[in-house]
BAGU-715715 format. One line per 8 residues: number of its first residue (from 1); their letters; for each residue x, y, z of N, C-alpha, C, O. Coordinates in pm, 1 decimal. Layout:
<vexnus>
NUM) a) X,Y,Z,X,Y,Z,X,Y,Z,X,Y,Z; ...;
</vexnus>
This chain:
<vexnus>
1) xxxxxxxx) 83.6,-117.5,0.0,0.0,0.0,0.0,88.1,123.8,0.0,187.4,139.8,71.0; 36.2,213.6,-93.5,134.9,351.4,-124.9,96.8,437.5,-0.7,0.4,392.0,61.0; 136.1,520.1,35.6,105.5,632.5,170.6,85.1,748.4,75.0,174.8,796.1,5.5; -47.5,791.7,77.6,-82.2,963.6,17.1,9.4,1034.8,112.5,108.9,1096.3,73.8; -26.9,1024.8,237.6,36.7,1142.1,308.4,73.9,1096.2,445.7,0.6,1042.0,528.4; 215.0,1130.7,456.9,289.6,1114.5,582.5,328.4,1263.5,671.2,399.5,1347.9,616.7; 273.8,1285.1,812.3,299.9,1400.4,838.0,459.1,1395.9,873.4,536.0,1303.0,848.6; 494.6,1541.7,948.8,653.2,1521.4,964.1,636.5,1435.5,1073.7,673.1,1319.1,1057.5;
9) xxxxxxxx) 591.0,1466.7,1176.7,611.8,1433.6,1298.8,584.5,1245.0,1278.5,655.9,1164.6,1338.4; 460.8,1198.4,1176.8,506.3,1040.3,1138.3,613.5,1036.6,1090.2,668.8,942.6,1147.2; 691.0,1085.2,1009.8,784.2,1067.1,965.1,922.2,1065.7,1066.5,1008.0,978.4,1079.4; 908.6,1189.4,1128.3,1047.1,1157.0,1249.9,1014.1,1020.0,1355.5,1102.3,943.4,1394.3; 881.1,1009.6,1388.5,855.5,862.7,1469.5,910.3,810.6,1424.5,1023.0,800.6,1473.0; 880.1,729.7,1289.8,911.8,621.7,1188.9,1066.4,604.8,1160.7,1109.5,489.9,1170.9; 1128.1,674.4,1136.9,1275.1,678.6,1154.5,1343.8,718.5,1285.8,1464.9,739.6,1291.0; 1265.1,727.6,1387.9,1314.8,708.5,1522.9,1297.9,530.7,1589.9,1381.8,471.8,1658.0;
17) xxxxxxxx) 1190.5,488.5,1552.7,1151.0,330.7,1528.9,1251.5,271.0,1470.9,1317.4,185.0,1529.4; 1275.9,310.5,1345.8,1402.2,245.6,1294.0,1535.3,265.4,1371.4,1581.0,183.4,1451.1; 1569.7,337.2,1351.3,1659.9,384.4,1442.6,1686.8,314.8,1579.0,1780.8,237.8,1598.5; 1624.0,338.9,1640.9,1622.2,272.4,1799.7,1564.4,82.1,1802.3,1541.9,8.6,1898.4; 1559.0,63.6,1695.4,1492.8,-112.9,1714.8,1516.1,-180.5,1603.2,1491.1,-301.0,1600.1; 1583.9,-94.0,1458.7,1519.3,-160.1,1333.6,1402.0,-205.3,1308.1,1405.9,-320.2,1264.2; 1288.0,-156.7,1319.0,1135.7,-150.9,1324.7,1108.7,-124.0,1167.4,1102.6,-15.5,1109.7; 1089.7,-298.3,1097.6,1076.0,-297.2,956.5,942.9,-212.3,919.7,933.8,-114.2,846.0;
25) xxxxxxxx) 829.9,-288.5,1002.7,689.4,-144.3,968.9,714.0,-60.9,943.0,677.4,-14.5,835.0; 793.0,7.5,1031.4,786.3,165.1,1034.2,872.8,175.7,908.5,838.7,255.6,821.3; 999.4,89.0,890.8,1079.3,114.4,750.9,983.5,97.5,654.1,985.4,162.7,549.7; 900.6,16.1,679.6,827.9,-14.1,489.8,729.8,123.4,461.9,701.0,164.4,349.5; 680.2,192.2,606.4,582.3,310.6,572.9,652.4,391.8,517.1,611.8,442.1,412.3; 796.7,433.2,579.5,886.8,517.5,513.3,924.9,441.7,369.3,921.1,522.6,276.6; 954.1,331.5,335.5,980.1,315.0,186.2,861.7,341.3,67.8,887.7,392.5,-41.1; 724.3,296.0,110.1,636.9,312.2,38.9,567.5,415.9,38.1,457.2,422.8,-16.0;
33) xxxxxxxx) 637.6,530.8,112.2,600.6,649.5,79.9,727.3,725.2,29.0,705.1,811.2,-56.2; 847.2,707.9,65.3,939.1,813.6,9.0,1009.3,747.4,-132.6,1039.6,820.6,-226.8; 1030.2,605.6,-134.9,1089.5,534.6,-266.6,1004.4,613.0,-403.3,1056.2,681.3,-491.7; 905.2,588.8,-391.7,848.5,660.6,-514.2,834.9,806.8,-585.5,838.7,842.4,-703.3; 816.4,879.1,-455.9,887.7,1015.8,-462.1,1013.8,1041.3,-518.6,1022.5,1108.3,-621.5; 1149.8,977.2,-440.3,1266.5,984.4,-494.0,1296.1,931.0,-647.4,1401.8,957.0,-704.9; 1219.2,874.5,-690.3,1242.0,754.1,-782.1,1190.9,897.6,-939.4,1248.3,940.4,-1039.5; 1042.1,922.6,-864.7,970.3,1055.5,-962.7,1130.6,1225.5,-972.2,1193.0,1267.2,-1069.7;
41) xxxxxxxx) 1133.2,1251.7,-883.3,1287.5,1345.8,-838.3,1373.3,1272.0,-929.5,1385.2,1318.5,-1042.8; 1434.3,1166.4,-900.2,1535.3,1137.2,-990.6,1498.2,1137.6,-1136.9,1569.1,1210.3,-1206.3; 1427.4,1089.1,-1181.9,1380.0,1094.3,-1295.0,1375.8,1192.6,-1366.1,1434.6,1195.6,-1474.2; 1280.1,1328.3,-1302.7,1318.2,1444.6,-1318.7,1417.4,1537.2,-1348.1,1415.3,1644.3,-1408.8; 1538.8,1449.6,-1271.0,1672.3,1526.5,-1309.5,1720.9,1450.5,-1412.0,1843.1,1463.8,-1419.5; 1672.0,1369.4,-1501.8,1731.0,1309.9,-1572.1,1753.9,1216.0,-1583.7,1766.5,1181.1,-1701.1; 1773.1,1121.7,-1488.5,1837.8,939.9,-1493.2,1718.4,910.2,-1575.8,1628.1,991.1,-1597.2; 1725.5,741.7,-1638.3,1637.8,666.7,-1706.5,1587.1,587.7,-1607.9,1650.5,573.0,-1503.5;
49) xxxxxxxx) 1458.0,522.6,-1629.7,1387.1,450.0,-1495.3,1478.1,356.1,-1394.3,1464.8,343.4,-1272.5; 1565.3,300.1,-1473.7,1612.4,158.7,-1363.6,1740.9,288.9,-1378.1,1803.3,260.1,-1480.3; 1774.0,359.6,-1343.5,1932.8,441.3,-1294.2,1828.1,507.8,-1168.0,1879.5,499.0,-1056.5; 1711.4,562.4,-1170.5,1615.9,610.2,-1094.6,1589.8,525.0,-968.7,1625.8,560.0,-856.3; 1532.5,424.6,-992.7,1458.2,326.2,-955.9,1564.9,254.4,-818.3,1542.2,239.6,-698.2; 1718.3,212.8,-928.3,1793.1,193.9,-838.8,1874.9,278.3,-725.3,1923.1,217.8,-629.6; 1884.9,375.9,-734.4,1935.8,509.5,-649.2,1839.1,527.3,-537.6,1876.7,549.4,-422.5; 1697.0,516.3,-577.2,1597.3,542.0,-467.6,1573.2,438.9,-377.1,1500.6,445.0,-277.8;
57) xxxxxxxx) 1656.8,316.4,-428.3,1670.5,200.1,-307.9,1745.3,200.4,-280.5,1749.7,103.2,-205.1; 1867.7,261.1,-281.5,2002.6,277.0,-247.4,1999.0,351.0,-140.9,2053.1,312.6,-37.2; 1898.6,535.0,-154.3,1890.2,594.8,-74.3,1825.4,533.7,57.2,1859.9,570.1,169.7; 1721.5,430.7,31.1,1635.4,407.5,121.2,1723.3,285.5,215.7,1669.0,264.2,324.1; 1797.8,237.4,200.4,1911.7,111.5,242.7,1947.3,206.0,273.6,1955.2,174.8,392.5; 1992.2,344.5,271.5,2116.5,410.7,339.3,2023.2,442.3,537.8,2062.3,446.2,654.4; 1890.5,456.6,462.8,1833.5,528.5,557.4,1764.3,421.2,669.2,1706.6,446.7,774.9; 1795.2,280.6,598.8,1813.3,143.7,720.9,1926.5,143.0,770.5,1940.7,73.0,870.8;
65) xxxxxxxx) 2019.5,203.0,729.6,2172.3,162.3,783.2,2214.9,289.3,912.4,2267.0,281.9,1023.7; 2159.0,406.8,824.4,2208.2,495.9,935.3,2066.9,600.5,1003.1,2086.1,694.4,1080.4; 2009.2,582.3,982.0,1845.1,617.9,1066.2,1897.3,697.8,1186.5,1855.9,810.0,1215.4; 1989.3,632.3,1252.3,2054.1,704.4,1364.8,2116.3,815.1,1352.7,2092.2,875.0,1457.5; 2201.6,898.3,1268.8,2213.3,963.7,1217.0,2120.2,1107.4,1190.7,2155.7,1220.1,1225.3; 2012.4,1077.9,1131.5,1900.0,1180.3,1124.4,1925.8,1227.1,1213.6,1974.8,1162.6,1306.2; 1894.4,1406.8,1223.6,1865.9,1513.6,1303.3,1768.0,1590.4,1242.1,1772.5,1653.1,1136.3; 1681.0,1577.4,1321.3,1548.9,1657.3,1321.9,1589.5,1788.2,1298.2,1549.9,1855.2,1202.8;
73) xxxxxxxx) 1668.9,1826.3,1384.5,1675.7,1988.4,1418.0,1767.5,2072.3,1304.1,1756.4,2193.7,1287.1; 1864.3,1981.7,1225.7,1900.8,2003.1,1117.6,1834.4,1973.6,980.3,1888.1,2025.5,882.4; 1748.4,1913.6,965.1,1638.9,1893.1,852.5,1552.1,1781.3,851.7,1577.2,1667.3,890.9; 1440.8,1828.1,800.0,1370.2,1714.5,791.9,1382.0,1581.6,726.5,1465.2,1582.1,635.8; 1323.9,1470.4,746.2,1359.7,1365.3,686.8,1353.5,1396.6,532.6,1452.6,1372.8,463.6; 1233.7,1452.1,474.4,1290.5,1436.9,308.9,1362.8,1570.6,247.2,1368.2,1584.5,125.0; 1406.5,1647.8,317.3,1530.5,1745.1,292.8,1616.6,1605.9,299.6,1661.5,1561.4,194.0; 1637.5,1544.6,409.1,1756.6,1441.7,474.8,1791.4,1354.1,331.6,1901.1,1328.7,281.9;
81) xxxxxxxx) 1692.1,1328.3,298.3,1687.1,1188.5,197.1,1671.5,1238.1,34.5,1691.8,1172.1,-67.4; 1639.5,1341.3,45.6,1655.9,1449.7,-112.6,1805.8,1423.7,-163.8,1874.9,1377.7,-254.7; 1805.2,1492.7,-27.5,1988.7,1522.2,-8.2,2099.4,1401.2,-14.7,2218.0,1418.8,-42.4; 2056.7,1313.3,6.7,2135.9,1127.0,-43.2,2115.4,1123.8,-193.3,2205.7,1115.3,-276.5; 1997.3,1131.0,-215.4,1989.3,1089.8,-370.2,2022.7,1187.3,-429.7,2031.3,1163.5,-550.2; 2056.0,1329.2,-392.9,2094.8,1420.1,-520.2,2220.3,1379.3,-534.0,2262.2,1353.1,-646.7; 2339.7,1361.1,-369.5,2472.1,1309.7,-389.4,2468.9,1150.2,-442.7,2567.4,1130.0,-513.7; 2401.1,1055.6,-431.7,2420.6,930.0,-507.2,2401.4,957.6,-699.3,2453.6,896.5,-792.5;
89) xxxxxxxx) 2315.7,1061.4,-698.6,2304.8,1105.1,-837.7,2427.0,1133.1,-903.4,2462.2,1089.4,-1012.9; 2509.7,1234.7,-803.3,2630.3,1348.0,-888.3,2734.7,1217.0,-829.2,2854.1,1243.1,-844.1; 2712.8,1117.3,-781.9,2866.0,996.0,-756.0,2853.9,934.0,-880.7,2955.3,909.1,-945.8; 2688.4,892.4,-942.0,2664.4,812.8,-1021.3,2763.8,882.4,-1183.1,2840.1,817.9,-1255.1; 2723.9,1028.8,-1195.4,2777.3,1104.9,-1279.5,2929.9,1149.4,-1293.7,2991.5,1182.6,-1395.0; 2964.8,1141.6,-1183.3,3124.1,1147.6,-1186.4,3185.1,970.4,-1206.6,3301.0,948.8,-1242.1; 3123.6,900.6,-1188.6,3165.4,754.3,-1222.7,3139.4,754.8,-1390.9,3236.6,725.6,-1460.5; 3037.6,780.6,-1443.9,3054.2,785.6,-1573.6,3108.1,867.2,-1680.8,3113.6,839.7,-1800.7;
97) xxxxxxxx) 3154.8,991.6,-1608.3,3258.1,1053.3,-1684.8,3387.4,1051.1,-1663.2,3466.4,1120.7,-1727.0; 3433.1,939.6,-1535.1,3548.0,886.2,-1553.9,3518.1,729.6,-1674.8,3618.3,667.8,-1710.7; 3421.0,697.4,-1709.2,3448.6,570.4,-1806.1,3464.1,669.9,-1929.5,3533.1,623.7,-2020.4; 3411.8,800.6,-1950.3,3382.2,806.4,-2103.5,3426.3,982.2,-2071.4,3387.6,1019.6,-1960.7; 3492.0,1076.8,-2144.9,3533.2,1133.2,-2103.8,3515.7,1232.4,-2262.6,3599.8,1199.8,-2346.4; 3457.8,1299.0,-2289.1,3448.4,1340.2,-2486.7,3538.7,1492.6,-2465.6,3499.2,1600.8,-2422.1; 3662.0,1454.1,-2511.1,3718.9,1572.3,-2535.6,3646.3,1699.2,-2629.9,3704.1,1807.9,-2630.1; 3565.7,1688.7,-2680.4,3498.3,1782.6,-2761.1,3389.6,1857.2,-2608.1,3363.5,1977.5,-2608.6;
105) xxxxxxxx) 3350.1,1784.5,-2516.3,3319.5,1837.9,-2429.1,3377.4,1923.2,-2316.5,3460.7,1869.5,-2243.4; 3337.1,2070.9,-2290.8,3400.1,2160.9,-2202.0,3307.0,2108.5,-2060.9,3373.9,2122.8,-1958.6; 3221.0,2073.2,-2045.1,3092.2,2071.8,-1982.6,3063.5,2183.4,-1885.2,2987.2,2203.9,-1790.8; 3153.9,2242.9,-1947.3,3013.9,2390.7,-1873.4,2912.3,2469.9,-1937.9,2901.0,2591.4,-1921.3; 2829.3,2390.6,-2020.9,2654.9,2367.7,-2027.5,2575.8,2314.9,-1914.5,2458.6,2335.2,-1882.9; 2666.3,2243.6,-1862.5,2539.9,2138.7,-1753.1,2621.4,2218.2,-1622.7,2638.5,2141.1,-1528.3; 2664.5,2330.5,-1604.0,2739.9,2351.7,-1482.4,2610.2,2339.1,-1389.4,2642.7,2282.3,-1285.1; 2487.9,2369.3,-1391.4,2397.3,2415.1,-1266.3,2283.5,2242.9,-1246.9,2196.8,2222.0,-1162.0;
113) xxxxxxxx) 2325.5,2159.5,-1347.8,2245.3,2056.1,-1348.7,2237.8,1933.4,-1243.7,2159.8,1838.3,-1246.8; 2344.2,1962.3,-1145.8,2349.2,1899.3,-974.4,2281.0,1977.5,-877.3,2312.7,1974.3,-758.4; 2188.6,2047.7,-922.3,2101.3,2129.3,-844.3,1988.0,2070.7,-836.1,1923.5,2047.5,-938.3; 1940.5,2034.0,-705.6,1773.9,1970.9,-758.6,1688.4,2141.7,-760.6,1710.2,2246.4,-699.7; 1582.4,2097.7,-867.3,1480.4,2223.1,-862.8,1486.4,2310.2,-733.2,1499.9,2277.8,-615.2; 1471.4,2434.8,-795.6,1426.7,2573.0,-706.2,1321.9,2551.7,-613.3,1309.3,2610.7,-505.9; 1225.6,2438.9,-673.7,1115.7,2448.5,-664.4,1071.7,2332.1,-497.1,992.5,2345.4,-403.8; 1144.4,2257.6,-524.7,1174.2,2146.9,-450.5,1225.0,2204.3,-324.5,1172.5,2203.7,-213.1;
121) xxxxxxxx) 1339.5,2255.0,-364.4,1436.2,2314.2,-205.8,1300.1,2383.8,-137.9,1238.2,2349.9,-37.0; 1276.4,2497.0,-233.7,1173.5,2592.1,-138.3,1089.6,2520.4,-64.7,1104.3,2523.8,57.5; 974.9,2433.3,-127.7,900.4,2363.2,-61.6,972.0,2276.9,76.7,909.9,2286.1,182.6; 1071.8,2213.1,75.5,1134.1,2134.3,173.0,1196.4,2254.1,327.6,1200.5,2230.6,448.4; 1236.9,2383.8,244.2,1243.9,2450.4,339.5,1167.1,2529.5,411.4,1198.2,2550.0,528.7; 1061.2,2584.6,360.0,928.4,2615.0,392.0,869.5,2482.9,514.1,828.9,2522.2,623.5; 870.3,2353.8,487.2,829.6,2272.2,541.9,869.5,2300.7,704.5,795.7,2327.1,799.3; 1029.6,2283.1,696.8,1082.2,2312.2,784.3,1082.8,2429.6,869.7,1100.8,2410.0,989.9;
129) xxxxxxxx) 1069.1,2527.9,835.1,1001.2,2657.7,871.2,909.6,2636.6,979.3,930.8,2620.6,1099.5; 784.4,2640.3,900.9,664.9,2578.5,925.8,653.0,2521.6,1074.0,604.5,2581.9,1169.8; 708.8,2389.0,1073.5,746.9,2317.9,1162.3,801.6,2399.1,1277.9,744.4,2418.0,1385.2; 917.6,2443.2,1241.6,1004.6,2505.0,1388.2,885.5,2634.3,1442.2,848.6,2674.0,1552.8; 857.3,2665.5,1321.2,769.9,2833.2,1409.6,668.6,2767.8,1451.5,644.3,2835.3,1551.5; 557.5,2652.5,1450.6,512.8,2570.7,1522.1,530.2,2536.2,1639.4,468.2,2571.7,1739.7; 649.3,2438.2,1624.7,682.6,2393.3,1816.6,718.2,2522.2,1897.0,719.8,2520.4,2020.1; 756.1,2671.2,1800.2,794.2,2747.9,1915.7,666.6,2797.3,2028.8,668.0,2866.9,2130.3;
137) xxxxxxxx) 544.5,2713.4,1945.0,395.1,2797.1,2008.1,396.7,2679.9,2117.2,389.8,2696.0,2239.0; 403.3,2605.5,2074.8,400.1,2470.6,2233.5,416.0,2537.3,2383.0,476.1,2637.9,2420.8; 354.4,2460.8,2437.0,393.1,2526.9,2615.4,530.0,2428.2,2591.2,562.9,2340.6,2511.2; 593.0,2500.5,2716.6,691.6,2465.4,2764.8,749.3,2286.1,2796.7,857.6,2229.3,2783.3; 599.8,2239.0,2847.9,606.3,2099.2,2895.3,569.8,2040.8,2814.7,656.9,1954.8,2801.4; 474.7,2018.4,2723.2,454.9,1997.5,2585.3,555.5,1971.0,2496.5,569.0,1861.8,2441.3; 642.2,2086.1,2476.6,771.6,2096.5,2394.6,884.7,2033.4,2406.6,954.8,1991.4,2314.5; 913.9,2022.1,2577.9,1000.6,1929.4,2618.4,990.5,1778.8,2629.1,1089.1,1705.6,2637.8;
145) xxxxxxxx) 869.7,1738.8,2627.9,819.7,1580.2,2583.3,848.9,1559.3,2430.8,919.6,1471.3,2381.7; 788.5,1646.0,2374.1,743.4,1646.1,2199.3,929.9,1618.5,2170.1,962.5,1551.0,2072.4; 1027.2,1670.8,2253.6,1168.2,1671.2,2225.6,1206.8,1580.7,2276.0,1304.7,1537.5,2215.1; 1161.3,1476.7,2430.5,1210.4,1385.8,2458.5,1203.6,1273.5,2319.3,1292.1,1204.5,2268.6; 1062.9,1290.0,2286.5,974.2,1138.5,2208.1,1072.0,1169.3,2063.1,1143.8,1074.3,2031.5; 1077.6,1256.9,2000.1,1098.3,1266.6,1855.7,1260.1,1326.3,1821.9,1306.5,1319.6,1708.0; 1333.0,1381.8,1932.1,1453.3,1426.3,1896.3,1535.1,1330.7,1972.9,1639.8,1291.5,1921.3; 1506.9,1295.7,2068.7,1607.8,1192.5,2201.1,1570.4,997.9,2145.9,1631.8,893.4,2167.5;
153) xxxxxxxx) 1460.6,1025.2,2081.5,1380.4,904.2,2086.5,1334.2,786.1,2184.2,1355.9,665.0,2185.7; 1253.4,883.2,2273.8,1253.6,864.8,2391.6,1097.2,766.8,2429.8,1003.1,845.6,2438.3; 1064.8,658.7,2446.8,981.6,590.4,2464.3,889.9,666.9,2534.2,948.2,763.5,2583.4; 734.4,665.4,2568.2,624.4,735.1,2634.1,664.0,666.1,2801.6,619.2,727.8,2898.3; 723.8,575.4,2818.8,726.4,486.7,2947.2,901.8,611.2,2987.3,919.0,696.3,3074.6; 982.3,567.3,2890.1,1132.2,662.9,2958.4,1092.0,776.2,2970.8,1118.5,813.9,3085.0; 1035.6,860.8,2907.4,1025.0,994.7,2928.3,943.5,1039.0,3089.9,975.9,1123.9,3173.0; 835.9,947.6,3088.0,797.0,957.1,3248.4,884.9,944.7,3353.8,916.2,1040.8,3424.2;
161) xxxxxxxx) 934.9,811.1,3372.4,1085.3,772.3,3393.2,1144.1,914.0,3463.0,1153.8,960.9,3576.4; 1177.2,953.0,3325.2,1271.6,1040.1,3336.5,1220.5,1194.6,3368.7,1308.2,1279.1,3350.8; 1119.8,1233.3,3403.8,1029.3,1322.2,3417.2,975.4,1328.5,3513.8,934.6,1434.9,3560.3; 959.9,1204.2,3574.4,898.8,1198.7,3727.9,719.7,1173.0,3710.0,656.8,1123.3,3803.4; 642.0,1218.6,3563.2,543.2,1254.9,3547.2,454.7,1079.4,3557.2,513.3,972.3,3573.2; 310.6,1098.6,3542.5,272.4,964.0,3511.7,248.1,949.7,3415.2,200.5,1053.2,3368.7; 253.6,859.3,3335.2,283.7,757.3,3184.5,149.6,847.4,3126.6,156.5,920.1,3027.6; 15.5,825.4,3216.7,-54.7,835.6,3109.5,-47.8,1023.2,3134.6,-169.6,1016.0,3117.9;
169) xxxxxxxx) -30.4,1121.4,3149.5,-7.1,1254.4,3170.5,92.6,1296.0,3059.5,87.1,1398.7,2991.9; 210.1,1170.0,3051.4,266.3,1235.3,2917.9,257.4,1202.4,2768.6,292.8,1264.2,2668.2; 179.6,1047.7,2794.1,64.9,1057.6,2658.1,-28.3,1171.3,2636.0,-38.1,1221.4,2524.0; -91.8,1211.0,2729.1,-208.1,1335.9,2686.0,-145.5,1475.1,2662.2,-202.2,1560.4,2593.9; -25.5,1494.0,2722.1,67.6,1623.5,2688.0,81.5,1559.7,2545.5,3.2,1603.4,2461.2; 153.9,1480.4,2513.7,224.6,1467.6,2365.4,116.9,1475.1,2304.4,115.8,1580.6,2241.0; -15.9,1392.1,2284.1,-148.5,1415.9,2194.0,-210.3,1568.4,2183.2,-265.7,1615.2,2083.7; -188.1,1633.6,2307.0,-249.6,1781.3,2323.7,-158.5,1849.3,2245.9,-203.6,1942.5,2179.3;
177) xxxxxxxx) -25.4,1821.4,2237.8,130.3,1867.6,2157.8,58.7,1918.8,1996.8,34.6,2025.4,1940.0; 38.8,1720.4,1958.2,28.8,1729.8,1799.5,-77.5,1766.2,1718.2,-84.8,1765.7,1595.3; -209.0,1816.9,1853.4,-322.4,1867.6,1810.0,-293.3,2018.9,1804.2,-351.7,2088.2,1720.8; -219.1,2063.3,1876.5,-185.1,2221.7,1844.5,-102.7,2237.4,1745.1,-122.1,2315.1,1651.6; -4.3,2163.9,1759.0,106.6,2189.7,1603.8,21.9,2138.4,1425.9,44.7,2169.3,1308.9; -85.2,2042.8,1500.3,-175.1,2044.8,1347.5,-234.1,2127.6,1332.8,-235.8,2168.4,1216.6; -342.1,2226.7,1464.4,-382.9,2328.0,1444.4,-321.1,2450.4,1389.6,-378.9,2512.4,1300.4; -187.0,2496.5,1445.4,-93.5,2570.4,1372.6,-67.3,2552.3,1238.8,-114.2,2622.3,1149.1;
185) xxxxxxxx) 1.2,2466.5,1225.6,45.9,2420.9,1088.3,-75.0,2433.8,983.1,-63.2,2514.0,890.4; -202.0,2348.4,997.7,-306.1,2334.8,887.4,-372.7,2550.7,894.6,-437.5,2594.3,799.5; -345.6,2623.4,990.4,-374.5,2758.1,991.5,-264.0,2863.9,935.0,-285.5,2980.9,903.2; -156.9,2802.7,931.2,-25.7,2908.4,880.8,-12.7,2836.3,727.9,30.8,2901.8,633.2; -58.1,2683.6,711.9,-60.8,2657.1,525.0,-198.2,2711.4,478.1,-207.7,2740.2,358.8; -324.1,2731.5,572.2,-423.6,2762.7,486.8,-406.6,2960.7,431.3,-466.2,3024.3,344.4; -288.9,3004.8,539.7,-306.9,3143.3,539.3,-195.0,3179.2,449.2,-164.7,3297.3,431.9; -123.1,3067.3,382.5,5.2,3109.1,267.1,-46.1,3089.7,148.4,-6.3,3137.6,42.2;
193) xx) -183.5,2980.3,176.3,-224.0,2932.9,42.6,-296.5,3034.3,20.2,-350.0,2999.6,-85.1; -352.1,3173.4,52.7,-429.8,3273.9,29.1,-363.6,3385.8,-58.0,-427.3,3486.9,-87.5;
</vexnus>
């Protein structure tokens, strides 16, 4: 089953799952939603389907291997994973112009063509935006859970733990969390889309 839509905050779970357990579910939600994306992107820049096809499983194996890695606070997961396949793209391209090399070529025509779209970045950074001016509306205790669970990858049981709070108090903080940051978020995209 393809995923229409993954929010961020599924998305940092899901590669916090991985991350902390190798949690194939959560990997296959992330493959069957971002493989095809990357696969459409690559394509876009040019590769032919199976140079596409294979890069976007390459990226997605990278993102079983090092999941741990990800930082939220430095970009979102598909800034994170844009950003693999544009560099597996320009490795793929410097490997083939060491096999074939056309002296009649200067190649500075294609100087700007390791750029993914204008169009792409903006959207991915906007995303991110979005997001941060979001959690800055969170209360305080809210924010610091929402950071235990998704930046520390911090289980709903450790974070109490570690909080002193009771289990179920910091389930209803984190749910009260992602109902305000959807409220934000779905009110700051309906007021850009105007």
């Amino acid at each position: 089953m393809v995923e229409d839509r993954l929010s961020q905050q599924d998305q940092i779970e899901l590669i916090d799952r991985v991350a902390a357990s190798g949690d194939r579910d959560a990997f296959a939600r992330l493959f069957d939603y971002f493989a095809p994306r990357l696969n459409a992107y690559l394509q876009k820049l040019g590769l032919d389907r199976g140079a596409a096809e294979e890069i976007a499983q390459e990226v997605m194996v990278t993102l079983w291997r090092k999941a741990a890695l990800f930082n939220p606070e430095k970009s979102s997961v598909a800034t994170w994973l844009y950003r693999i396949a544009r560099n597996l793209r320009i490795d793929l391209q410097r490997r083939e112009r060491l096999t074939f090399v056309d002296p009649q070529d200067s190649g500075l025509e294609n100087v700007d063509s390791d750029e993914p779209g204008a169009d792409i970045v903006m959207e991915l950074q906007l995303r991110d935006d979005l997001l941060r001016a979001a959690l800055a509306h969170l209360p305080e205790e809210q924010l610091a859970l929402v950071r235990f669970a998704f930046f520390d990858g911090l289980s709903h049981a450790d974070i109490a733990v570690r909080t002193g709070l009771p289990l179920g108090t910091v389930k209803s903080r984190i749910r009260l969390a992602f109902a305000r940051l959807r409220h934000i978020l779905e009110t700051t995209t309906s007021d850009t889309d105007r």
